[in-house]
C-alpha positions in Angstrom: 3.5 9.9 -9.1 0.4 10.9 -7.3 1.6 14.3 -6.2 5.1 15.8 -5.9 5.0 13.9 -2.4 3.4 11.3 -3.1 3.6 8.3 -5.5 2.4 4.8 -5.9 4.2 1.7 -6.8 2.8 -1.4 -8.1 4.5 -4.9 -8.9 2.2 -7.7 -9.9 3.0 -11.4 -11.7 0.8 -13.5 -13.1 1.0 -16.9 -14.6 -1.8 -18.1 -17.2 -3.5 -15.2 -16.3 -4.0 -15.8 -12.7 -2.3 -13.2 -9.8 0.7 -15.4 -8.3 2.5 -12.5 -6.5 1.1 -8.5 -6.1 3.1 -5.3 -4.0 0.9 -2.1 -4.3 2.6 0.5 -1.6 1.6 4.2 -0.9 4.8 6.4 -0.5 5.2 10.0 0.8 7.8 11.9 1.0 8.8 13.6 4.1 12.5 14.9 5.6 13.9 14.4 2.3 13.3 10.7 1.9 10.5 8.3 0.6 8.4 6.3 3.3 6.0 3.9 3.0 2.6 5.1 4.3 0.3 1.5 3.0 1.4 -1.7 1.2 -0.5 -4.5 0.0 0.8 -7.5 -0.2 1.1 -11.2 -0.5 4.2 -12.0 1.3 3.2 -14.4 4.3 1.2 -16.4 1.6 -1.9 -14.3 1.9 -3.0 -11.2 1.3 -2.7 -8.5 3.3 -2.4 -4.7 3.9 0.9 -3.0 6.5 -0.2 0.5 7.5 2.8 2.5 8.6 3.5 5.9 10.6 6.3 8.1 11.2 8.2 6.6 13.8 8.0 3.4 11.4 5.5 0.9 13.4 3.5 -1.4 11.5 0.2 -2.6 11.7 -1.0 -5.8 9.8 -4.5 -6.6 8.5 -5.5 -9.6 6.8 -7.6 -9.0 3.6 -9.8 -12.5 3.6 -9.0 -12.3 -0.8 -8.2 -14.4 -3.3 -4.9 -12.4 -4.3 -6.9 -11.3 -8.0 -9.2 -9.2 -5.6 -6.8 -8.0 -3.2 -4.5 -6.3 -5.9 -8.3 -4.6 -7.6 -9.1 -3.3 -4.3 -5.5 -2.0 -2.8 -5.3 -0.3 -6.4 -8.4 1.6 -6.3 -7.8 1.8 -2.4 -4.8 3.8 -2.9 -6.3 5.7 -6.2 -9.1 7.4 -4.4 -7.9 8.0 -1.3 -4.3 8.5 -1.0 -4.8 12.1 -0.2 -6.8 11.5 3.1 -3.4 8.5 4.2 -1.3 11.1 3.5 -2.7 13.8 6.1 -2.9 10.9 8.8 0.4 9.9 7.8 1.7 13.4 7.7 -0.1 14.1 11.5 1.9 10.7 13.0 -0.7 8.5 12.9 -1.7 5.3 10.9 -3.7 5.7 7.5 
Protein backbone atom coordinates (compact mmCIF):
# COMPACT_ATOMS: atom_id res chain seq x y z
CA UNK A 1 0.00 0.00 0.00
CA UNK A 2 1.13 3.39 -1.17
CA UNK A 3 -1.84 5.35 0.31
CA UNK A 4 -5.23 4.21 1.54
CA UNK A 5 -6.12 4.52 -2.32
CA UNK A 6 -3.42 3.56 -3.70
CA UNK A 7 -1.18 0.54 -3.78
CA UNK A 8 1.46 -1.11 -5.93
CA UNK A 9 1.79 -4.70 -6.97
CA UNK A 10 4.88 -6.37 -8.16
CA UNK A 11 5.42 -9.98 -9.55
CA UNK A 12 8.83 -10.73 -10.96
CA UNK A 13 10.63 -14.44 -11.87
CA UNK A 14 13.95 -14.95 -12.44
CA UNK A 15 15.96 -17.92 -13.38
CA UNK A 16 19.85 -18.08 -12.65
CA UNK A 17 19.50 -14.71 -11.69
CA UNK A 18 18.30 -13.23 -14.79
CA UNK A 19 14.53 -11.41 -15.15
CA UNK A 20 12.50 -14.04 -17.26
CA UNK A 21 8.95 -12.58 -16.56
CA UNK A 22 8.14 -8.97 -14.48
CA UNK A 23 4.27 -7.22 -13.78
CA UNK A 24 4.68 -3.90 -11.73
CA UNK A 25 1.01 -2.19 -11.91
CA UNK A 26 -0.17 1.13 -10.21
CA UNK A 27 -3.74 0.69 -8.60
CA UNK A 28 -6.20 3.37 -7.26
CA UNK A 29 -9.01 2.94 -5.82
CA UNK A 30 -12.03 4.76 -6.99
CA UNK A 31 -16.15 3.84 -6.75
CA UNK A 32 -15.44 1.29 -4.40
CA UNK A 33 -13.16 -0.89 -6.59
CA UNK A 34 -9.42 -1.23 -7.48
CA UNK A 35 -8.26 0.03 -11.08
CA UNK A 36 -5.32 -0.19 -12.72
CA UNK A 37 -3.81 3.30 -13.38
CA UNK A 38 0.04 1.95 -15.02
CA UNK A 39 1.47 -1.55 -15.56
CA UNK A 40 4.68 -2.69 -16.70
CA UNK A 41 5.04 -5.56 -18.27
CA UNK A 42 6.49 -8.23 -20.37
CA UNK A 43 3.64 -9.93 -21.92
CA UNK A 44 3.88 -9.55 -25.85
CA UNK A 45 7.58 -10.69 -25.36
CA UNK A 46 8.93 -7.22 -24.61
CA UNK A 47 8.82 -4.83 -22.31
CA UNK A 48 6.41 -2.45 -22.07
CA UNK A 49 4.26 0.02 -20.09
CA UNK A 50 -0.23 0.16 -20.46
CA UNK A 51 -1.35 3.53 -19.08
CA UNK A 52 -5.04 3.46 -18.26
CA UNK A 53 -8.00 5.99 -17.46
CA UNK A 54 -11.30 5.92 -16.13
CA UNK A 55 -13.41 4.85 -18.85
CA UNK A 56 -10.73 1.95 -19.14
CA UNK A 57 -8.75 2.72 -22.56
CA UNK A 58 -5.29 1.74 -22.86
CA UNK A 59 -2.40 3.18 -24.24
CA UNK A 60 0.81 1.05 -24.94
CA UNK A 61 4.40 2.19 -24.98
CA UNK A 62 7.31 0.15 -25.77
CA UNK A 63 10.25 0.51 -23.21
CA UNK A 64 13.36 -0.41 -25.76
CA UNK A 65 14.83 -2.67 -22.28
CA UNK A 66 16.38 -5.59 -21.56
CA UNK A 67 13.46 -6.84 -19.04
CA UNK A 68 16.32 -6.50 -15.87
CA UNK A 69 16.00 -2.63 -16.62
CA UNK A 70 12.54 -2.37 -17.40
CA UNK A 71 11.35 -3.91 -13.90
CA UNK A 72 14.41 -1.10 -12.03
CA UNK A 73 12.82 1.65 -13.83
CA UNK A 74 8.76 0.84 -13.63
CA UNK A 75 9.66 0.26 -9.80
CA UNK A 76 11.18 3.45 -9.10
CA UNK A 77 8.73 4.93 -11.77
CA UNK A 78 5.90 4.14 -9.72
CA UNK A 79 7.80 4.80 -6.22
CA UNK A 80 8.39 8.46 -6.90
CA UNK A 81 5.73 9.46 -8.63
CA UNK A 82 2.60 7.61 -8.15
CA UNK A 83 1.10 10.53 -6.46
CA UNK A 84 1.22 12.88 -9.63
CA UNK A 85 -0.68 9.24 -11.87
CA UNK A 86 -2.99 9.30 -9.48
CA UNK A 87 -4.32 13.08 -9.82
CA UNK A 88 -4.29 12.44 -13.76
CA UNK A 89 -5.93 9.37 -13.21
CA UNK A 90 -8.32 10.71 -10.76
CA UNK A 91 -9.13 13.93 -13.44
CA UNK A 92 -9.97 11.18 -16.45
CA UNK A 93 -7.01 11.39 -18.14
CA UNK A 94 -3.87 9.10 -18.75
CA UNK A 95 -0.84 9.15 -16.22
Amino acid sequence: MLDVDVRKRHYHLTEAGKVMKFVVQLEVKSMGSWKPVLRYDCSHDYAHKDSCNLEGKTRKISLYMDYEDALSFADDDINENWPIYRERFLRGGFP
